[in-house]
C-alpha positions, 0 to 999 in steps of 0.5 A: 795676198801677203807672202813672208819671204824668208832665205837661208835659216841656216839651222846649225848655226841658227841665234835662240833670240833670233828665232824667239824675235823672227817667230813673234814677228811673223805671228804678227803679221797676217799672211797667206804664204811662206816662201823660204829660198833654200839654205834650211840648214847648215851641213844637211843633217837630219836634226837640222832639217827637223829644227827647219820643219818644225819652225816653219810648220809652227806658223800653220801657213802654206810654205814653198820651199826650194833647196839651197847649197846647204841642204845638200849634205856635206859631210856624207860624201855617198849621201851627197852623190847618190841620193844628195835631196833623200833628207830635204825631201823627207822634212821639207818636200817631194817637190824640188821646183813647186808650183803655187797658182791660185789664179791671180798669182803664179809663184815657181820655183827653180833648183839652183843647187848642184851635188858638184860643179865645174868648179873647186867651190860647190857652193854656187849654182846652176840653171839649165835649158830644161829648167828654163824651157819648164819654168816658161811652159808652166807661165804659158800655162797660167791665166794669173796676171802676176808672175813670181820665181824663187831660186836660191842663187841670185842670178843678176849682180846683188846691189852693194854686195861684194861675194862672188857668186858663179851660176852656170847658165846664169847669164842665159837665164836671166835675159829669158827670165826677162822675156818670161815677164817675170814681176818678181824673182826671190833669192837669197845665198849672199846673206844680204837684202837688196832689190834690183829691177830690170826692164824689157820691152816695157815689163819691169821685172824685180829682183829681191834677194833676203839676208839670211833670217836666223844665222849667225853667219853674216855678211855686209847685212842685218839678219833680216827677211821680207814681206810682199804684198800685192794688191790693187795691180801692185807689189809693195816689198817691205824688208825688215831688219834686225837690230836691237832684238827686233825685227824694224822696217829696213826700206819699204819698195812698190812696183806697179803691174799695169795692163801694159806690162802684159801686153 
């Protein structure tokens, strides 16, 4: 199986030969699954998300999809407080926390985004028990011997990436994400590429954030995405970049699942 890992397309804000460069790309490689984690949009308006959708719904793949901070909108302050998903909804998907299992993989999503915070800067995210309790229940549930979760905001300290980013009930998630047996978390939010993997009880599991796809809003990262293929009892992650109007092989990372990390 091949999943194209896309994160914060930011529409609004999007680069033409980005999207021409990114389109060619992903027509070019085989695939079975488009994940996006969250950020479609810039500010959350209807042209946005339409600019979103039809991309995505270009390539004639499944897409599984989670909101972002962005897709909440930022300027109808009604709209934001009582119907804050009514537009991500309507262009993206009913379903805010998806589920994809197909027997050999289980892929769930969780919504990290929040109307409002306790905090000045609504920007970051949120994860509480009940999430949690319903991302353990639908892995309980599954017979697929590798686990995916998608979530906007990075949860763990993204290697070499300076921007604070606050989630509450983060700490908590991340050491039951842990016990969960995980094998990959994707994330995005920080606009930066970058894998980190942590060990429990002899389970491995992997952190990959993605740099934002298509925005002129960067960080310390190229524009860039991702592409995991799991086969033969592994997951091999290629990250692209972009650079001279292309999209080239950044860092290639293989992660073997073996009997004994399910045990």
């Amino acid at each position: 199986m091949r999943i194209i890992h896309l994160s914060d397309l930011h529409f609004g804000t999007e680069i033409p030969q980005l999207v021409k460069s990114l389109d060619l790309h992903i027509r070019e490689t085989p695939a079975d699954l488009i994940i996006v984690s969250g950020d479609f949009t810039q500010v959350g308006s209807s042209e946005e998300f339409i600019l979103a959708r039809d991309f995505i719904n270009s390539f004639g793949l499944p897409a599984f999809c989670v909101p972002g901070n962005h897709d909440i909108p930022r300027y109808g302050v009604t709209e934001r407080f009582l119907n804050p998903y009514q537009k991500y909804r309507r262009y993206v998907g009913q379903n805010l926390e998806p589920v994809f299992d197909n027997g050999a993989v289980c892929i769930a999503g969780i919504n990290t985004a929040r109307r409002i915070l306790p905090h000045w800067n609504w920007a970051h995210g949120a994860i509480n028990q009940e999430q949690l309790d319903h991302l353990r229940s639908i892995y309980d549930q599954s017979k697929a011997p590798v686990r995916i979760c998608v979530m906007h905001h990075p949860i763990h300290k993204v290697k070499d990436q300076n921007f604070k980013t606050i989630v509450y009930g983060g700490a908590r998630a991340l050491e039951e994400i842990k016990t969960m047996k995980i094998d990959l978390v994707l994330t995005g939010h920080v606009h930066h590429a970058s894998a980190t993997s942590f060990e429990h009880e002899g389970h491995r599991t992997v952190f990959l954030s993605a740099s934002t796809a298509l925005s002129r809003r960067l960080r310390q990262s190229a524009n860039g995405y991702n592409v995991i293929t799991i086969a033969d009892n592994k997951l091999t992650i290629d990250m692209f970049s972009y650079k001279d109007e292309l999209f080239s092989p950044l860092e290639t990372i293989t992660h073997d699942i073996t009997a004994k990390y399910k045990t």
